[in-house]
N, C-alpha and C positions, 0 to 999 in steps of 0.2 A: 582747725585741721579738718581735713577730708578724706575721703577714701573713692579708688576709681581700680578698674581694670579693663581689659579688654575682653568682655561676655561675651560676643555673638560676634558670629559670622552669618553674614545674610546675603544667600544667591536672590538676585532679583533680575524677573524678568517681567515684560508684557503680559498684560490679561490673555492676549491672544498666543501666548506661547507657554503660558506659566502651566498648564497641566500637564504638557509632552514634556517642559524642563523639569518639573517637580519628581516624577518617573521616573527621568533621567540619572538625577542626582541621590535619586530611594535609592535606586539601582545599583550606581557607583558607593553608596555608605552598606547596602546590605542591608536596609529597612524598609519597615512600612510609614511611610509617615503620618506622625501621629494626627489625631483628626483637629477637626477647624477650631480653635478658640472660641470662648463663648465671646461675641463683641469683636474679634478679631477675625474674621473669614480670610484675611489679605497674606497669615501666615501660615505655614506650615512645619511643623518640625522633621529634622531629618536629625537627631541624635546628637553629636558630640563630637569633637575633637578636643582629648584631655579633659581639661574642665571649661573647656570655652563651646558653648552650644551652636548648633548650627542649623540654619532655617532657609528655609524657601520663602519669596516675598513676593505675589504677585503685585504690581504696579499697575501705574496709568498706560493704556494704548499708548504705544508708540515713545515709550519710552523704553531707551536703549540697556542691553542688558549689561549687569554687572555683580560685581563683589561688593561688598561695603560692610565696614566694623562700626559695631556700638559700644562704645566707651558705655560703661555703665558706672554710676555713681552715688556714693549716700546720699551728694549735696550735687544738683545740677549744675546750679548758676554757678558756686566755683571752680566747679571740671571744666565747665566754659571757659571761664574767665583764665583758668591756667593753660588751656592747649592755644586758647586766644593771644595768651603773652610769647608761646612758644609758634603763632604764627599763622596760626587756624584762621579762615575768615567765618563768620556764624552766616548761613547762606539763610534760614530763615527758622524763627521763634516759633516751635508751638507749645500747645497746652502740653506740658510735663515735659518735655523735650526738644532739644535741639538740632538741625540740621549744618551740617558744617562742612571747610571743605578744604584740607590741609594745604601745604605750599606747593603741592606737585600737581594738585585741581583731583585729588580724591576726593569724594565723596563719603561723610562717614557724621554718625549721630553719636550725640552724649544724652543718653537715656536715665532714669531711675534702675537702681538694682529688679535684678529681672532672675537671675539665678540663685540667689537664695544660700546653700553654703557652701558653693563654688565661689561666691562670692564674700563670703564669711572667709575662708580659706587663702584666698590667695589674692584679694584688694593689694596695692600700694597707699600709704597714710603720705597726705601730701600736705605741709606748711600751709596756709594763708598767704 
């Protein structure tokens, strides 16, 4: 058995836009966003909706802007393995996490838990 839910929502835009978007979207939530991760410079937090967090992502140049969810999970490789049976293609493996990209061509990762008892709180326990 395992556990997963939907943590994060992550605006992601280009280096070269991501400061006038990050602004944008402080602006639209009513915050300041919180400052850079130690290790992480690429994120920013912009608060919450409910108990599902949500973040600013700067990316690679020229890479096109978007939305994207992070499945978050106790056990990686089985949250794969079951959005994978449900249909998911894994677009690429990395260290701790994975890149994936459901049947409509979304974009969206299955990460380790990242929220802590938001995630304690409201996971789904999923079969083997």
């Amino acid at each position: 058995m395992h556990r997963s839910r939907i943590g994060l929502v992550l605006i992601d835009h280009p280096e070269e836009d991501w400061e006038r978007a990050l602004a944008f979207w402080a602006g639209v939530q009513g915050v300041t966003p919180a400052g850079e991760d130690e290790g992480m410079p690429e994120y920013r937090s912009l608060g919450g909706i409910g108990s599902v967090a949500l973040e600013s992502q700067r990316t690679g140049s020229g890479t096109p802007p978007r939305v994207h969810l992070d499945i978050e999970a106790d056990d990686v490789p089985a949250e794969v393995a079951r959005v994978v049976g449900l249909g998911a293609t894994v677009l690429e493996d990395r260290e701790g996490y994975t890149i994936l990209q459901d049947t409509g061509g979304l974009v969206f990762c299955v990460v380790p838990v990242q929220t802590g008892e938001a995630f304690e709180r409201s996971a789904l326990s999923w079969d083997e």
